[in-house]
C-alpha positions in Angstrom: 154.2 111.8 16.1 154.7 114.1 19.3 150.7 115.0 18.7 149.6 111.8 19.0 151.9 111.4 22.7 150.3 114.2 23.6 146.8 113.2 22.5 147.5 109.8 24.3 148.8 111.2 27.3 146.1 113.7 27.4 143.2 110.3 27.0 145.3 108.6 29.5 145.0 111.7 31.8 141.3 112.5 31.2 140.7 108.3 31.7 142.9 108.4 34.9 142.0 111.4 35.9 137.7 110.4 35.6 138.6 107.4 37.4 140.4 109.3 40.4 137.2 111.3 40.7 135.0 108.2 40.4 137.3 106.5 43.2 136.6 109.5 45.5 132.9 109.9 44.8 132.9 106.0 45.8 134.5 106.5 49.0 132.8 109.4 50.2 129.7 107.7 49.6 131.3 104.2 51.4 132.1 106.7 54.2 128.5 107.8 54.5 126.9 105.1 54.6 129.1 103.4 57.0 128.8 106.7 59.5 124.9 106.3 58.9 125.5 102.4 60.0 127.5 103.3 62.3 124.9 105.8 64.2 122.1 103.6 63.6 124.3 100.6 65.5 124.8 103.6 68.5 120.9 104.4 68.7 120.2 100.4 69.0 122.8 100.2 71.5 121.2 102.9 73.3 117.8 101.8 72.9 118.7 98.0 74.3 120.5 100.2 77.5 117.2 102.0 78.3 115.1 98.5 78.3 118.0 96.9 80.3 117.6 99.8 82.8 113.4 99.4 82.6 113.7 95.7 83.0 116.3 96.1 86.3 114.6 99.0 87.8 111.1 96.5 87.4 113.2 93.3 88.9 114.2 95.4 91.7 110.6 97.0 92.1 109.3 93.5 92.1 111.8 91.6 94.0 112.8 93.9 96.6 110.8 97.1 97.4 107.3 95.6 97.0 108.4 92.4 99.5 109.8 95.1 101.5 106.8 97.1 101.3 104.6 94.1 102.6 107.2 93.4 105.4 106.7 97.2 106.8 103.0 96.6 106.5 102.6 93.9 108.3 105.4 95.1 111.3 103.8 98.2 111.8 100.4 96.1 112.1 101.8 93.9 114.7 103.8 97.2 116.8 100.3 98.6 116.4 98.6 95.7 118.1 101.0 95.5 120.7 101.0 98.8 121.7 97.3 98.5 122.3 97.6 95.3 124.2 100.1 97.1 126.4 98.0 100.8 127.3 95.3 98.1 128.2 97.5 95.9 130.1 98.3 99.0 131.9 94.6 99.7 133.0 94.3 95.4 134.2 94.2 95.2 138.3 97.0 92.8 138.0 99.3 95.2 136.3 101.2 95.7 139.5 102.7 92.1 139.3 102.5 91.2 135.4 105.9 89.6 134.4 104.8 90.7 131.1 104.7 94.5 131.7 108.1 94.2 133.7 109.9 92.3 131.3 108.2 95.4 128.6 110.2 97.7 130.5 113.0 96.5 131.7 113.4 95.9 127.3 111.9 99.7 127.1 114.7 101.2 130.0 117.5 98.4 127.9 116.4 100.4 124.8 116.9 104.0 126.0 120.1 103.4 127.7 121.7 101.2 124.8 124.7 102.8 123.5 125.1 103.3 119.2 
């Protein structure tokens, strides 16, 4: 009778033993696949980031630097017409009395005294 316990015990240890090993072969692969999820979750996230940043930088490109761009354009036009108008003021017999060309510099002389 104490061979059959020990044949038992040793089927009961080979059986519990098997399953042990099967239990660990079934997390290790759980674990895998979970890290592989888990990385493929982190390169989505990463992905979604950069077309966040390429639809901002394209919102701010289109909302505020090209307006901006236009606004320049069209202020450097109008400086550059102005300062045309005024060198030929400067050359009209009536520049000695033009309210115009004294109110240009008494801006101009308000402009290089002004304090920053």
């Amino acid at each position: 009778m104490g061979n059959w316990i020990e044949i038992a015990s040793l089927v009961l240890n080979a059986v519990l033993g098997g399953t042990l090993i099967v239990t660990v072969a079934t997390l290790r692969a759980t674990v895998k696949k979970a890290e592989a999820e888990a990385e493929k979750a982190n390169a989505e996230v990463e992905r979604m980031k950069a077309d966040n940043d390429r639809s901002a930088m394209t919102t701010f490109q289109e909302f505020i630097v090209d307006p901006l761009k236009a606004e320049i354009k069209r202020l450097n036009r109008n400086v550059n017409g102005l300062q045309k108008a005024i060198r030929q003021a400067n050359s009209c017999p009536h520049s000695d009395d033009c309210p115009v060309l004294d109110e240009l510099q008494k801006q101009s002389d308000d402009d290089c005294g002004a304090k920053k």
